[in-house]
C-alpha positions in Angstrom: 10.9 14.7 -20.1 10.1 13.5 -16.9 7.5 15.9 -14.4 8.4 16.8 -11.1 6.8 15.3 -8.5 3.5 16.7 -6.8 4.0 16.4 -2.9 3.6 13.1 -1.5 0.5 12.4 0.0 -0.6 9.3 2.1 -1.8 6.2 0.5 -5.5 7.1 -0.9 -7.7 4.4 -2.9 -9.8 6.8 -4.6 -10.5 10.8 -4.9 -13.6 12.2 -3.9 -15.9 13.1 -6.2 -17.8 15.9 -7.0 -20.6 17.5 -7.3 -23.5 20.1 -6.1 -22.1 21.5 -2.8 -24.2 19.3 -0.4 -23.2 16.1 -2.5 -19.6 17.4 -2.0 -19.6 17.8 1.1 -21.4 14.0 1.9 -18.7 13.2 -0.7 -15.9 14.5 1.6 -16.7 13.0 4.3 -17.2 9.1 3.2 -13.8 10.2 1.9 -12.5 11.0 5.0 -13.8 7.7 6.6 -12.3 5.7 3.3 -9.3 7.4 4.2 -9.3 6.5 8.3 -9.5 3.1 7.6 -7.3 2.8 4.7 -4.7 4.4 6.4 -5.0 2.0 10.1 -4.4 -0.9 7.1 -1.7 0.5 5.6 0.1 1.2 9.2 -1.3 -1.9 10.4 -3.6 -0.9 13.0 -6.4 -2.6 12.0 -6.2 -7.0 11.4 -7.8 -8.8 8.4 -11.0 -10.5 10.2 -11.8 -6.9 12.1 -15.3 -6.3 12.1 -16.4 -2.5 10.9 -19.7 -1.7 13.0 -21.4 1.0 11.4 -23.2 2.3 14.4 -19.7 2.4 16.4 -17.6 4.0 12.9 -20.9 6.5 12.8 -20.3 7.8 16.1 -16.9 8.0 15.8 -17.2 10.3 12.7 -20.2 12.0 14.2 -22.1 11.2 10.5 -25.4 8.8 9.7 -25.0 5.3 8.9 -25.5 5.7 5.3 -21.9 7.7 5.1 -20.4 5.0 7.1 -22.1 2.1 4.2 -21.4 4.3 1.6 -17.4 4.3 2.7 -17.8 0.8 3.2 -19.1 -0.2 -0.2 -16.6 2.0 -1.5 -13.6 0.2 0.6 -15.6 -3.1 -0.6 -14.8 -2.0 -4.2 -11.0 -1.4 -3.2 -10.9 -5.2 -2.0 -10.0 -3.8 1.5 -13.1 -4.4 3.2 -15.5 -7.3 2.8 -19.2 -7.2 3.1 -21.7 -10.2 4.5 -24.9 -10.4 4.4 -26.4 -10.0 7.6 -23.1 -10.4 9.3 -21.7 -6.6 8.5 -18.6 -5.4 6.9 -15.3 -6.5 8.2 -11.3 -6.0 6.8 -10.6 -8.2 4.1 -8.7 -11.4 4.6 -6.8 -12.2 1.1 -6.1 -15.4 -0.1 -2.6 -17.3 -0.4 -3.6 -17.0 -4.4 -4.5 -13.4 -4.3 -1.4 -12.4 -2.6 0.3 -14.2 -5.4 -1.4 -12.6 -8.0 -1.2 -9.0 -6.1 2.7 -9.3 -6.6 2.6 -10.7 -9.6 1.2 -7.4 -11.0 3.1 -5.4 -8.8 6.2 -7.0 -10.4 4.9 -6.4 -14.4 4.3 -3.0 -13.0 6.9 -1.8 -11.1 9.5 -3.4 -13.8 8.7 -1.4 -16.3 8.0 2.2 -14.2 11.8 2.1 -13.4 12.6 1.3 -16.4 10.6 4.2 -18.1 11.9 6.5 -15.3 15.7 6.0 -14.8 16.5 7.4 -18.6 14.8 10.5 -17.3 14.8 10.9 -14.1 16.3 14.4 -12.5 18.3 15.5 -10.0 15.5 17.7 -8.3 13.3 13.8 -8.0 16.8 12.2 -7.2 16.9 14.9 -4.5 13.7 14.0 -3.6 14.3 10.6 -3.4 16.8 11.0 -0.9 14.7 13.1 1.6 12.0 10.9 1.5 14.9 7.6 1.7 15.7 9.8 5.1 12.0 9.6 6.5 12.3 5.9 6.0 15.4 5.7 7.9 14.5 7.7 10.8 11.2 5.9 11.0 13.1 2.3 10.9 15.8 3.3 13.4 12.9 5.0 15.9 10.9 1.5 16.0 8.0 3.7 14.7 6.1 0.7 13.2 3.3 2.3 11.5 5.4 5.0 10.2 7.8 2.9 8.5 5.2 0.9 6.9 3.5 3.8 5.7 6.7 5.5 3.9 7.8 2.3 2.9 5.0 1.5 0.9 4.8 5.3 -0.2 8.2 5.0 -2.1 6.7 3.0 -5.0 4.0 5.7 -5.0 6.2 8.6 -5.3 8.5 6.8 -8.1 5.3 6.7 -10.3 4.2 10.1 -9.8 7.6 11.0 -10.7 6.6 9.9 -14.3 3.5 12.1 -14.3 1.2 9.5 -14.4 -1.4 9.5 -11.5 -3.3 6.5 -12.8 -0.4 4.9 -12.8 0.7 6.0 -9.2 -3.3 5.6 -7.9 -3.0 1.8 -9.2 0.0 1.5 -7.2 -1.4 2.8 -4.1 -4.6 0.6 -4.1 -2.2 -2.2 -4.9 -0.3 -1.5 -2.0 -3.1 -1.2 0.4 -3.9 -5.2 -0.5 -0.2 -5.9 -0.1 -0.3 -4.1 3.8 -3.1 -6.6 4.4 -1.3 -9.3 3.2 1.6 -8.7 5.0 -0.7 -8.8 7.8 -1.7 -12.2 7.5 1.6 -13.8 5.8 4.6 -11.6 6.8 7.1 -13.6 8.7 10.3 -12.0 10.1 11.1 -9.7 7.5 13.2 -6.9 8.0 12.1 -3.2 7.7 15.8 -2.1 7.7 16.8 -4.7 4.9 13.4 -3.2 3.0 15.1 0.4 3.1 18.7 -0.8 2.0 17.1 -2.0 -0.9 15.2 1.0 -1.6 18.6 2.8 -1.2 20.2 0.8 -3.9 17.3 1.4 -6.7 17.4 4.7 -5.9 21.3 5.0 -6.5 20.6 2.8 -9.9 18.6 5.5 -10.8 20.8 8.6 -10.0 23.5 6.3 -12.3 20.5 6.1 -14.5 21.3 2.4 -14.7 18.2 1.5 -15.9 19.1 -2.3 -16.1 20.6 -2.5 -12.6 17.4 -0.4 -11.2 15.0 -2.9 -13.2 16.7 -5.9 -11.4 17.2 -4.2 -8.0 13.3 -3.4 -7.8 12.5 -7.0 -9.0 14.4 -8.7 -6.5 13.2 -6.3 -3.9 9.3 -7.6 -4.4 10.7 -10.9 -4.8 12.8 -10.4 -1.6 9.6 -9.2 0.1 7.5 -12.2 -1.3 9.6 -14.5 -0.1 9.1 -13.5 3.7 5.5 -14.1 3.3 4.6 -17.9 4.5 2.8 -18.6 1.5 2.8 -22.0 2.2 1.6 -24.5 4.7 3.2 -25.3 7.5 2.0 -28.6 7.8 0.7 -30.8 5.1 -1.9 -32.6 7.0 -3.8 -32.8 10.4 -1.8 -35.3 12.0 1.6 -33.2 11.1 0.0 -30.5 12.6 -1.0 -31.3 16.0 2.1 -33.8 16.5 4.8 -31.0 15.7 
């Protein structure tokens, strides 16, 4: 029997951790700085190549500098930030092979979570489904750019925690995050709107509780999205290039 879902929370990489209450409370806040700059990738505030100061994200967070490079080597772990010896941290730029491989697993992944979840699924998470399917429509027809991003990306989040399974749905979220910055870099004209039809029609498979149709709707949904990534070079040589 499938779970109902816990509220829908914004794209996270990692939970804080624990401890004695001053360890918590340092804990929290690199959180909290983790979770600022995750979130400006995700909506696409912040550009692969973007150099992280510490001094400048210290005083911006009113904290030391050892918070700020302990979020950063944390973000470092998440593959969203990368760290250079004495250059400083700066927002990860992926590589045409990583973004392959990034949907790659997406694909293995998100095949197989609809296909576990449309047999089960309920009409409270189909309800849900549909109210969050109406955030992503209101965001798209408003133009609001980071919004749609955001609730775009957190519709594969909320379909795994609709299974119960939070490592599942945590896997997905960092996943994502690397597939906002690689949108950043490769993502050519594609169409928020189309993005939310499709969602619309996976999420009718699984009212049906088609799980065959919702399997093939979801992979040809990455797929779609893949394919409006330039992935490719546009020109094959230096003398194509500047003679275009």
């Amino acid at each position: 029997m499938a779970r109902t879902p816990a509220p829908l929370k914004t794209l996270k990489p990692r939970t804080a951790a624990r401890g004695a209450p001053d360890d918590e409370a340092g804990a929290t806040t690199t959180q909290r700085i983790v979770d600022a700059i995750t979130a400006a990738i995700v909506e696409r505030r912040l550009m692969p190549g973007t150099k992280l100061a510490e001094q400048q994200v210290a005083d911006l967070f009113k904290v030391s500098r050892t918070v700020v490079r302990q979020a950063l080597n944390q973000l470092s772990r998440d593959r969203l930030v990368t760290l250079q010896p004495a250059r400083g941290a700066f927002v990860a730029e992926p590589s045409v092979e990583e973004a392959r491989q990034v949907f790659e697993v997406r694909k293995l992944l998100e095949a197989a979570l609809v296909r576990q979840l449309a047999p089960a699924i309920t009409p409270h998470q189909v309800a849900a489904l549909r109210t969050h399917l109406q955030r992503e429509r209101e965001a798209v027809n408003r133009t609001d750019v980071p919004g749609r991003t955001r609730l775009l990306a957190d519709f594969h989040v909320l379909l795994a925690r609709m299974l119960g399974n939070e490592v599942l749905a945590q896997l997905l979220a960092d996943l994502l995050s690397r597939s906002s910055l690689i949108s950043l870099m490769y993502q050519s004209s594609h169409s928020a709107e189309h993005s939310q039809d499709e969602h619309v029609a996976i999420v009718d498979a699984l009212e049906r509780r088609d799980t065959r149709a919702a399997v093939k709707l979801m992979e040809s949904h990455l797929a779609n999205v893949e394919q409006n990534l330039r992935l490719h070079p546009r020109a094959s040589d230096l003398a194509t290039a500047l003679m275009a």
